[in-house]
Residue, then its C-alpha position, 0 to 999 in steps of 0.5 A: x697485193x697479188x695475192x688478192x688479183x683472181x686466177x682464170x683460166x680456160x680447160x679446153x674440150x668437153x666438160x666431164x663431170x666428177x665420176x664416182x669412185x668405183x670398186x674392184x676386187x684383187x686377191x679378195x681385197x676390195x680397192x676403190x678407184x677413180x674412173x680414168x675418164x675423171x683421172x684425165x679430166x683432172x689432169x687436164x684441169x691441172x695442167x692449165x691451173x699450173x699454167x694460169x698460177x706462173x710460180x704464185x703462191x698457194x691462195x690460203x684463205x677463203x676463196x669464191x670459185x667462178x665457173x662457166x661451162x660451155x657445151x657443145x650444140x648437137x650436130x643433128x639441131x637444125x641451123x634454127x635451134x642451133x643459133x637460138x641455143x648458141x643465143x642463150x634462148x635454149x639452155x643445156x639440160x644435158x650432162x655433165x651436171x654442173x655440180x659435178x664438173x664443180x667438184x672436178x674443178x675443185x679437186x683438180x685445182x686442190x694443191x695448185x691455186x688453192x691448198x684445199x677445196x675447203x676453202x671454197x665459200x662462194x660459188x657461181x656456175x652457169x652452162x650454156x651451150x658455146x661454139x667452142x665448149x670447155x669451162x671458163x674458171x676463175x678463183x677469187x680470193x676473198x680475205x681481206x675484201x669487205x663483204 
């Protein structure tokens, strides 16, 4: 029955959305890469996936993926704006985009909660801005759940 029980867990620091692959020529081949500043984020991603798993095994059926995204306030904002974003009264237009941190997410947890992010079905995601940032994950499987 623990197959059915959510995997949460928080990745610590500012949300990083998913950069595009970028291309370099050597010796006049080209090769792609991912930028470092995703590479890190992954690992970051996980690193605390691996922590929140403790030797479970790999969820295999469909799953929703849950994600909070909480952004840092702008240190110049006035002590006003600042508790009224901190409230939820102004919301965070700013980056990362939330699509972009999902696939992050995704492809960070891929091979550790789940064994591919095809398996994801149903997604909710919000960004809000939070005293401490970093994005709240949780995995839920969903086989054997009514709908």
């Amino acid at each position: 029955m623990d197959n059915l029980k959510p995997v949460l867990f928080v990745v610590p620091g500012e949300a990083v959305g998913k950069g595009r692959p970028r291309v370099s020529t050597i010796g006049g081949h080209a090769r792609m890469f991912t930028p470092q500043k995703t590479a890190n984020y992954e690992s970051l991603i996980a690193m605390a996936a691996q922590a929140a798993m403790q030797g479970r095994d790999l969820i295999v059926g469909p799953v929703m993926v849950e994600m909070k995204i909480f952004v840092s306030v702008a240190a110049s904002w006035s002590k006003k704006k600042t508790a009224e974003a901190l409230q939820g009264l102004v919301m965070p237009t700013k980056k990362p985009d939330a699509d972009n941190v999902l696939k992050a997410i995704c492809d960070g947890i891929n091979g550790i909660v789940f064994k591919d992010d095809v398996q994801v079905v149903n997604v909710s995601m919000s960004k809000r801005f939070g005293e401490t940032p970093g994005v709240l994950v949780r995995v839920v499987p969903l086989e054997g759940k009514p709908s």
